[in-house]
C-alpha positions as CSV (number, residue, x, y, z in Angstrom):
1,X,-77.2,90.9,84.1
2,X,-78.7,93.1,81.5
3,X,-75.3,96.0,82.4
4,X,-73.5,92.7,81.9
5,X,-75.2,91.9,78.7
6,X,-74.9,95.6,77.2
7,X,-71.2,95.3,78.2
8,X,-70.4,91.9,75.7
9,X,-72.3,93.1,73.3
10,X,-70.1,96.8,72.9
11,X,-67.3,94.7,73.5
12,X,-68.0,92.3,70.2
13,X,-69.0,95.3,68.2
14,X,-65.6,96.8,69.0
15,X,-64.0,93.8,68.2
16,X,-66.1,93.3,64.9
17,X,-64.8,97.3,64.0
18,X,-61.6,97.1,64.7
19,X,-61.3,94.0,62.5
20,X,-63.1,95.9,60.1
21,X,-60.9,98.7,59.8
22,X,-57.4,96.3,60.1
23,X,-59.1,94.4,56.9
24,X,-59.5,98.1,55.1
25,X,-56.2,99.3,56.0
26,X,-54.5,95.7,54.6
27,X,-56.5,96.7,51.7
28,X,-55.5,99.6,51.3
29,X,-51.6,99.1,51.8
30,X,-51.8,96.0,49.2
31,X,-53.9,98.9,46.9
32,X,-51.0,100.8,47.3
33,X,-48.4,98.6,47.0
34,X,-49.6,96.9,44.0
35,X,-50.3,101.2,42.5
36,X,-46.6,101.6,43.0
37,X,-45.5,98.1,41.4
38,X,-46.6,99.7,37.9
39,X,-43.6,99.2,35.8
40,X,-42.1,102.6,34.3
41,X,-40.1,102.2,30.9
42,X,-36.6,101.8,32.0
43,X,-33.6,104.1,30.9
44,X,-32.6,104.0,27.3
45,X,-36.1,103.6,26.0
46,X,-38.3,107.0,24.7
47,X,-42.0,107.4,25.0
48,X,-43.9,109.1,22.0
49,X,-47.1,111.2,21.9
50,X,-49.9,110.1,20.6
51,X,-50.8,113.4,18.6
52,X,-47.4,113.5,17.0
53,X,-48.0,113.8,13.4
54,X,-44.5,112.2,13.3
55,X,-45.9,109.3,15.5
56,X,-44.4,106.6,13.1
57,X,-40.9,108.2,12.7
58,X,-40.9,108.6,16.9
59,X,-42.2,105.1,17.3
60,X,-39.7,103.8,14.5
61,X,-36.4,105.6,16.2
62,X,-37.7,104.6,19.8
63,X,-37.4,100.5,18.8
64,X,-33.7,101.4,17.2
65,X,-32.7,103.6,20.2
66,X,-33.6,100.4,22.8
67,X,-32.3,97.9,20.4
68,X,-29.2,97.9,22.6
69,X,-30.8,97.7,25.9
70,X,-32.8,94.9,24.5
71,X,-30.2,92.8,23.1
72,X,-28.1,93.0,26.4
73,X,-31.6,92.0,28.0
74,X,-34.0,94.2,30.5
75,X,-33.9,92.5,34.2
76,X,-36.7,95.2,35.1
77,X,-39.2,94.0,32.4
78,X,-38.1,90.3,32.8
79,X,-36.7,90.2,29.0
80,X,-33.8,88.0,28.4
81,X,-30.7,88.7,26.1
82,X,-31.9,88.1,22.7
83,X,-28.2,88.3,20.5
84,X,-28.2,85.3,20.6
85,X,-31.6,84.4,20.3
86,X,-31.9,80.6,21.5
87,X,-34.8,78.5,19.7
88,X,-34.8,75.1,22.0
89,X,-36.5,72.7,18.8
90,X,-37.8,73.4,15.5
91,X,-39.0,70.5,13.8
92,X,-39.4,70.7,9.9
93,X,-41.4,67.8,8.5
94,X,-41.7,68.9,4.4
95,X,-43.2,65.9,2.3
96,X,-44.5,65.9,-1.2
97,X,-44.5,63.9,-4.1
98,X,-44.6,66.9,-6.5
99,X,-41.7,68.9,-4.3
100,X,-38.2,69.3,-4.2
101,X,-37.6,67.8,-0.8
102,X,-38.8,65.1,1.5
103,X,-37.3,65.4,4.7
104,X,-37.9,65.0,8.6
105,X,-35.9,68.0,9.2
106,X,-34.8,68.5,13.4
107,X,-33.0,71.2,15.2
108,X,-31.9,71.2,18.9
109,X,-30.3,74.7,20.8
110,X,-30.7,76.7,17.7
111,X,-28.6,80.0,17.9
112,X,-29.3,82.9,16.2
113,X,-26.7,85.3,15.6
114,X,-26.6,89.5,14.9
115,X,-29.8,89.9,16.1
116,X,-28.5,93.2,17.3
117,X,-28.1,94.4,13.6
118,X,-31.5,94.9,12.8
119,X,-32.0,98.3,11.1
120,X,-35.9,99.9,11.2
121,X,-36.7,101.0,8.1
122,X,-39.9,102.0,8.5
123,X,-43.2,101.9,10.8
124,X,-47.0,102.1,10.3
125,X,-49.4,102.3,13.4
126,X,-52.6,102.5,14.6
127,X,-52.2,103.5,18.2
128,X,-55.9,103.8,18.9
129,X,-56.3,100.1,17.4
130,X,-53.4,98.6,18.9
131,X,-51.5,97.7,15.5
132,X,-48.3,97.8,14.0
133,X,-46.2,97.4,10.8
134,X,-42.0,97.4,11.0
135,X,-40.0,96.8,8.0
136,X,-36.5,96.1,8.8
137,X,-33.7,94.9,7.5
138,X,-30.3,93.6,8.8
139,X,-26.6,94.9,8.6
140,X,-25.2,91.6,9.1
141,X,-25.7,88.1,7.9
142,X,-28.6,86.1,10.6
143,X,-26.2,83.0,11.2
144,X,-28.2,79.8,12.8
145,X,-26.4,77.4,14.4
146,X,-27.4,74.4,16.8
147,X,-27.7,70.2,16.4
148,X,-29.5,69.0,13.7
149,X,-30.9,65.6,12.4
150,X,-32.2,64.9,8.6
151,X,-33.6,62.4,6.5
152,X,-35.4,61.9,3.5
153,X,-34.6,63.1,-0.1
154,X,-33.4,66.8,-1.4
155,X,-34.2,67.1,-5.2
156,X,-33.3,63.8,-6.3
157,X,-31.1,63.0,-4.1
158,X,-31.2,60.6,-0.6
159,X,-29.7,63.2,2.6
160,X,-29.0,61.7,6.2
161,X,-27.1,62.8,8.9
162,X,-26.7,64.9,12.4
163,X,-24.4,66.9,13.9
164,X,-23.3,70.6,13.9
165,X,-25.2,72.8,11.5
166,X,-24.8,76.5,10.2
167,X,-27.2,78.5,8.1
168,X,-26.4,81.9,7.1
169,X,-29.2,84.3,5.8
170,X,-27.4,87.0,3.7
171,X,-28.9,90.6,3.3
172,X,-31.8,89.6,5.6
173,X,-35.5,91.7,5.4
174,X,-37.8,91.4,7.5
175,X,-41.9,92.5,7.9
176,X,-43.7,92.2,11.1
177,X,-47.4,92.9,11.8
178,X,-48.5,93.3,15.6
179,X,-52.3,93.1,16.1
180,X,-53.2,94.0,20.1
181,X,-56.1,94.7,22.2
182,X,-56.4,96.5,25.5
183,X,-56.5,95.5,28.5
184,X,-57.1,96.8,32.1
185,X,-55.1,95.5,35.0
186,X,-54.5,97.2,38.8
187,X,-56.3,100.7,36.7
188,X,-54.0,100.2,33.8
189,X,-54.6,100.3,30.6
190,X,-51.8,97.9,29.0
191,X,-51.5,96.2,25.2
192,X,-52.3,91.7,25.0
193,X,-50.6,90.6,22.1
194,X,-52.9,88.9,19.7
195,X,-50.8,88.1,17.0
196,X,-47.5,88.5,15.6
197,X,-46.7,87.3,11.8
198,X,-43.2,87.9,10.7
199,X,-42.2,87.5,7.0
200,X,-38.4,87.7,5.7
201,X,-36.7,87.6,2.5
202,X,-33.0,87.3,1.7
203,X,-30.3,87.4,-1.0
204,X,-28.9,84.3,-0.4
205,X,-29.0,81.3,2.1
206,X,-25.6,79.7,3.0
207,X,-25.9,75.4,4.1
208,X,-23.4,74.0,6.1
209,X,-24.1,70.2,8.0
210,X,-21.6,68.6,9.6
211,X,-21.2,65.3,9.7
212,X,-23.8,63.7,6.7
213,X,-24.0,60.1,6.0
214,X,-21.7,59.2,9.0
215,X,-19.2,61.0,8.2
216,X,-18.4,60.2,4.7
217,X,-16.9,63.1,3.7
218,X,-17.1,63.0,0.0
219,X,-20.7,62.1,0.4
220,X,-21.0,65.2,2.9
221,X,-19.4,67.5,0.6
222,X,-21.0,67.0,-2.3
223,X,-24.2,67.0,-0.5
224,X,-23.2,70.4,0.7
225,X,-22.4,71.5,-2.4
226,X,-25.6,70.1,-4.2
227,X,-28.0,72.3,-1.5
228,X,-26.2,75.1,-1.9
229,X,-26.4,75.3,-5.4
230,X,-30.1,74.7,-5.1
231,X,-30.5,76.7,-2.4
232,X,-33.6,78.7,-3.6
233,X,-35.8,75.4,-4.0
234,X,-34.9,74.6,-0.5
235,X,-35.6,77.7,1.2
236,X,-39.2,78.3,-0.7
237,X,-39.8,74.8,1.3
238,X,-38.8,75.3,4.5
239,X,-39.1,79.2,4.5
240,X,-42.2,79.0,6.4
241,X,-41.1,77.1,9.7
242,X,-38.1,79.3,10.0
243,X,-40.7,82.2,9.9
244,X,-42.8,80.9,12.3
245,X,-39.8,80.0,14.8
246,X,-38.3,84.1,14.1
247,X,-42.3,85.2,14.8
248,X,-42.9,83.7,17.8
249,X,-39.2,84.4,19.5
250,X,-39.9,88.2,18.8
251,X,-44.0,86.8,19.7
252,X,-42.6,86.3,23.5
253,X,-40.2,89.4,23.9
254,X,-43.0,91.7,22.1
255,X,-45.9,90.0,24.7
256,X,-43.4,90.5,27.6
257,X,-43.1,94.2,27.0
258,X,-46.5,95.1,26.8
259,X,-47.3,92.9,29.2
260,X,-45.0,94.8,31.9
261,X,-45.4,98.4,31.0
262,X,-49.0,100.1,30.8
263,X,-49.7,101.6,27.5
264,X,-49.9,105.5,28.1
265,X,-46.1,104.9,29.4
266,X,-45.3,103.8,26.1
267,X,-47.4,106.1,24.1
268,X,-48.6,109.5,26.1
């Protein structure tokens, strides 16, 4: 009994070991596996060294060398094309007594066009503190177009409509600040986005809405006419939504990036 006994009992210890070491080696393999998932910047994009004194100029000609790869979209990383850049609803509700409009302002399927023609102008960073300052501007008019609904007043006058709608920004600049933090994952270091604030200015805006006060064309026209001509009170009111729609479209292609490719590939 006890030669029995001694027998079960090396026999479950056995057992218990080589379960033991099956559970390390899965361990190890998913170590492994998960080591080698680590994303690597994909042809067309350029690393930079930290101790460049020309950090900023490398940094600034890296973003306009991958503009191309970015616009067509980056399977790898898991970005999407961005020319155009699709904003699904922006909603603009801008009332006050003392201001030049009072409107409930909609968009649906908003397209942005010339994305692709942004120009870096220049760059300021912090690389240690995870910031960054682009100036940019761009070669060709930003054209948004998509489904709109409006009501409400415009200066003096009543507006209502929907339909097809086409804003054109002319001679469009643009300022973006990045704030980031780090973060380990796997025994990465990579960069969270924290914020993103995007500011623009432009020579002119351009208003075209189809279809205003059903249809009327006169009505339509004139209206046309009447915000165009006034274009610079309008924009000064609604200039803030149409920054915060740009800022967080760049907000989720800027968080994907970092997001997929550990820091010191970026910035060695």
């Amino acid at each position: 009994m006890q030669v029995k006994s001694h027998t079960y009992r090396t026999m479950v210890t056995l057992r218990y070991t080589v379960i033991l070491v099956a559970f390390y080696c899965s361990l190890c393999v998913l170590k492994n596996t998960r080591a080698t998932s680590v994303v690597k910047l994909p042809k067309g994009f350029v690393t930079c060294e930290r101790d460049d004194p020309e950090i900023n100029t490398c940094i600034q000609q890296a973003i306009q060398i991958a503009v191309p790869n970015l616009v067509k979209g980056v399977p790898s990383l898991g970005l999407i094309p961005i020319d155009p850049l699709i904003i699904p609803q922006l909603d603009i509700n801008q009332g006050s007594s003392n201001g030049p409009l009072d409107i409930k302002l909609n968009f649906k399927d908003l397209y942005i066009h010339n994305i692709g023609s942004i120009k870096i102008t220049s760059m300021k960073s912090n690389i240690n503190n995870y910031t960054f300052n682009l100036k940019a501007d761009f070669n060709e008019p930003l054209i948004l177009e998509g489904m709109y609904s409006i009501q409400g007043k415009v200066i003096i006058l009543p507006i209502k409509g929907e339909g097809r709608s086409n804003l054109t920004l002319a001679s469009l600049k643009v300022s973006i600040n990045i704030i980031g933090k780090p973060v380990t994952r796997i025994g990465e270091d990579y960069m969270e986005l924290e914020s993103l604030d995007l500011k623009f200015s432009t020579s002119r805006l351009y208003i075209q809405l189809d279809n205003l006060f059903n249809g009327d064309k006169l009505l339509g026209n004139n209206m046309n006419m009447f915000m165009n001509q006034n274009w610079r009170e309008i924009l000064k009111e609604v200039q803030p939504a149409f920054e915060s729609a740009l800022g967080k479209a760049f907000q989720s292609v800027t968080r994907q990036f970092f997001h997929k490719v550990p820091y010191n590939k970026i910035f060695k």
